[in-house]
One Martini backbone bead per residue (centre of mass of N, CA, C, O) as a GRO file, in nm:
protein
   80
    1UNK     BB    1   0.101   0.034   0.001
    2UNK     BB    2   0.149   0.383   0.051
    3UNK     BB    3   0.309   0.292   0.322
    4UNK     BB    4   0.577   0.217   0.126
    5UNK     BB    5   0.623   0.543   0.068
    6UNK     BB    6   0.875   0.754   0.006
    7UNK     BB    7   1.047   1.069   0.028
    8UNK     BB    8   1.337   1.182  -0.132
    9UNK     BB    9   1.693   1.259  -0.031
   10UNK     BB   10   1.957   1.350  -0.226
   11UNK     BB   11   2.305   1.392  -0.318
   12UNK     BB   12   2.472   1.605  -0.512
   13UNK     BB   13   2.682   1.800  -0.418
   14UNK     BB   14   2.434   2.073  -0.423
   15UNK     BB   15   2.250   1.868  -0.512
   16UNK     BB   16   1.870   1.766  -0.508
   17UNK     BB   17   1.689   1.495  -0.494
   18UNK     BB   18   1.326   1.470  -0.530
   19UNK     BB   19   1.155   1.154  -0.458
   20UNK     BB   20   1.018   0.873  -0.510
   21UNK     BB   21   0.956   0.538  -0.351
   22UNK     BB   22   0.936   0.188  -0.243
   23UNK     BB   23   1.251   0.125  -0.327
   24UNK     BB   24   1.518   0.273  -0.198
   25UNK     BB   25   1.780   0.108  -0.230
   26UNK     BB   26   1.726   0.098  -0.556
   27UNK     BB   27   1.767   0.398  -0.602
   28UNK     BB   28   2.029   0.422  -0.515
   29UNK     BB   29   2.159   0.242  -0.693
   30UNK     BB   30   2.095   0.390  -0.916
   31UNK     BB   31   2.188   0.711  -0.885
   32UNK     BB   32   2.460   0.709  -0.691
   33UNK     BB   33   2.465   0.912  -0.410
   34UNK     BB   34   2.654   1.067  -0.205
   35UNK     BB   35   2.374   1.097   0.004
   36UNK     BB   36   2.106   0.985   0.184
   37UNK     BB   37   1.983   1.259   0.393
   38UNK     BB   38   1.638   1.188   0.361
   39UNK     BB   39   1.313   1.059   0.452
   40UNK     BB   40   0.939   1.070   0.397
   41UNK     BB   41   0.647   0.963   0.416
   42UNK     BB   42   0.510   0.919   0.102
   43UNK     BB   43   0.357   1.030  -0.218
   44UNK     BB   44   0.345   1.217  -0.514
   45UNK     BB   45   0.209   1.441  -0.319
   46UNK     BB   46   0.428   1.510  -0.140
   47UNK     BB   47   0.629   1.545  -0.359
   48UNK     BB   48   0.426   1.775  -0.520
   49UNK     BB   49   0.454   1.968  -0.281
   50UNK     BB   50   0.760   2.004  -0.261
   51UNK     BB   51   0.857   2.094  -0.545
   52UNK     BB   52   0.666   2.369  -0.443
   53UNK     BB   53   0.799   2.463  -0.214
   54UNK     BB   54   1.114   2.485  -0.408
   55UNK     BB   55   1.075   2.589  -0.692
   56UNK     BB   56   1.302   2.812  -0.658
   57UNK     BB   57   1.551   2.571  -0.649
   58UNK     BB   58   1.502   2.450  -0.928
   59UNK     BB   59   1.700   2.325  -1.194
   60UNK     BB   60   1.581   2.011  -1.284
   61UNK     BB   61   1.369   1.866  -1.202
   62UNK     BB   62   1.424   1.685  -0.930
   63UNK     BB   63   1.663   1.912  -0.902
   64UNK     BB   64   1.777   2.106  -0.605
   65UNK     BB   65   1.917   2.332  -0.453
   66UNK     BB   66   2.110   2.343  -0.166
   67UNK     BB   67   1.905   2.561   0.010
   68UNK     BB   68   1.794   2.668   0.305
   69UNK     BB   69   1.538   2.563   0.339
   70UNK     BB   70   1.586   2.267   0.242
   71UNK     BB   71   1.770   2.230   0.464
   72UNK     BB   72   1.614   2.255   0.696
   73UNK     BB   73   1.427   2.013   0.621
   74UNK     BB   74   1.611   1.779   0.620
   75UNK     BB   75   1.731   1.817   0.922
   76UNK     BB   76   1.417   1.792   1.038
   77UNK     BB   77   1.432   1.485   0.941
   78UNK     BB   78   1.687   1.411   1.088
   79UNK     BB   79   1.552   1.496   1.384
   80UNK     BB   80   1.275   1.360   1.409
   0.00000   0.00000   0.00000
């Protein structure tokens, strides 16, 4: 059911992709981000909630400037 998505936040570099996954294991082996830094439970209704939340800072696709705001939610995850 929905409850096995998570909104994952990746980084790379400066930049993080918000992506949706049902299984995070597989999604990181595929994109081999330097870091997976948060994921909050959620299906793609919350990843285009964050999309919409972050749009200032979106460099392109699901990828966005790892600044400000963003890092901030990303902490409040991390120490959630």
């Amino acid at each position: 059911g929905a409850h096995n998505h998570v909104v994952y936040y990746m980084r790379l570099g400066n930049r993080a992709k918000i992506g949706t996954s049902r299984n995070l294991k597989n999604r990181i082996a595929t994109i081999q981000p330097e870091d997976c830094m948060a994921f909050e439970h959620g299906d793609r209704t919350v990843e285009a909630q964050r999309h919409k939340q972050f749009a200032h800072l979106r460099v392109s696709g699901e990828w966005f400037e790892l600044d400000g705001e963003l890092v901030r939610h990303v902490n409040d995850l991390q120490f959630a």
